[in-house]
N, C-alpha and C positions, 0 to 999 in steps of 0.2 A: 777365740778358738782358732788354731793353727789347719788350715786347710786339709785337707787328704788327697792326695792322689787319686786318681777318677778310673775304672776300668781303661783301656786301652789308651788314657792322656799321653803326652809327651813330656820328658823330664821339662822341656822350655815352658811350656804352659802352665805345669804343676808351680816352677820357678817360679813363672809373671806372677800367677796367683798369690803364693809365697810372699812374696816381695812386696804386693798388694796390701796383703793382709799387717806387714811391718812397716809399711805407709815408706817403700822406697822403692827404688827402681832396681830391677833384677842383677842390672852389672855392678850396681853396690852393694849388694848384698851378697853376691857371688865372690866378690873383691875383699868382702870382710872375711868370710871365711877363708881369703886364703889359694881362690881361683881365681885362676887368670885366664878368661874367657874377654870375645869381647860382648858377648849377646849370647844369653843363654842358647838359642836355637846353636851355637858353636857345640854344646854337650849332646847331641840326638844320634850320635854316633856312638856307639859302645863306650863307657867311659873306665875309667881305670878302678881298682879299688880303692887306692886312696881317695879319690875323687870323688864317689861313692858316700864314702867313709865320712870325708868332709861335709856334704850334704847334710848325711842323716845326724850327722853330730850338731848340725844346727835345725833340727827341727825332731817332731816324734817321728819317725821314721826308719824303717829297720835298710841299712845299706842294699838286701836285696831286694827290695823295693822300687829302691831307688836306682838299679841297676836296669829293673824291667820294663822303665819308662823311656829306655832307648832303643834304638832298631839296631841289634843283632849285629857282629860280623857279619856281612853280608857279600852275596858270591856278584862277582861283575853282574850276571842277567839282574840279581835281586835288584840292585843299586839299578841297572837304565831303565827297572819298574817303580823305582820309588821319586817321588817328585823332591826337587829342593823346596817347593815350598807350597803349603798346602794348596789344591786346585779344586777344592770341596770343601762346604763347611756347614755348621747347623747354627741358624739363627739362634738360638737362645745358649746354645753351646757360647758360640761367638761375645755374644754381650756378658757373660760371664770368668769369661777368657781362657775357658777349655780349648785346649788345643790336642786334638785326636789323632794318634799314629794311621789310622785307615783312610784319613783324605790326602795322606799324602802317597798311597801305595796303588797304584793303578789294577 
């Protein structure tokens, strides 16, 4: 069974899991469809619609979805509140490789 996206996940983590689940590593799997990333955390920026598009087309997953698992356009203050890389995390989250847009948001 194909993963689902977690309340508040990040499209990178949703990825890993993804990728998990098709017993390979997220930047092959990114690379098959067609994306040219080098590490899924490279997508937690707004992504494009085709990009989107690409995603959901390889898994059940509707493109807006997949759109809501990244952080927004965001205003210069938003951005020197959000961390490049999470600085918070939840043990059981962690070992299952949820990875949560609010530890990385001060």
């Amino acid at each position: 069974m194909t993963p689902q996206p977690l309340p508040d996940e990040l499209l990178s983590g949703w990825a890993f899991r993804l990728s998990e689940n098709y017993c390979c590593d997220d930047t092959d799997m990114l690379a098959h469809v067609k994306i040219d990333a080098v590490h899924g955390t490279a997508l937690e920026a707004s992504v494009y619609a085709a990009v989107a598009e690409k995603i959901a087309n390889a898994s059940p997953v509707d493109p807006v979805v997949v759109r809501s698992l990244t952080f927004p356009k965001m205003t210069p203050r938003d951005a020197s509140l959000t961390a490049q890389m999470p600085f918070q995390d939840c043990l059981p989250c962690s070992r299952e490789s949820v990875s949560r847009r609010n530890w990385r948001r001060a």
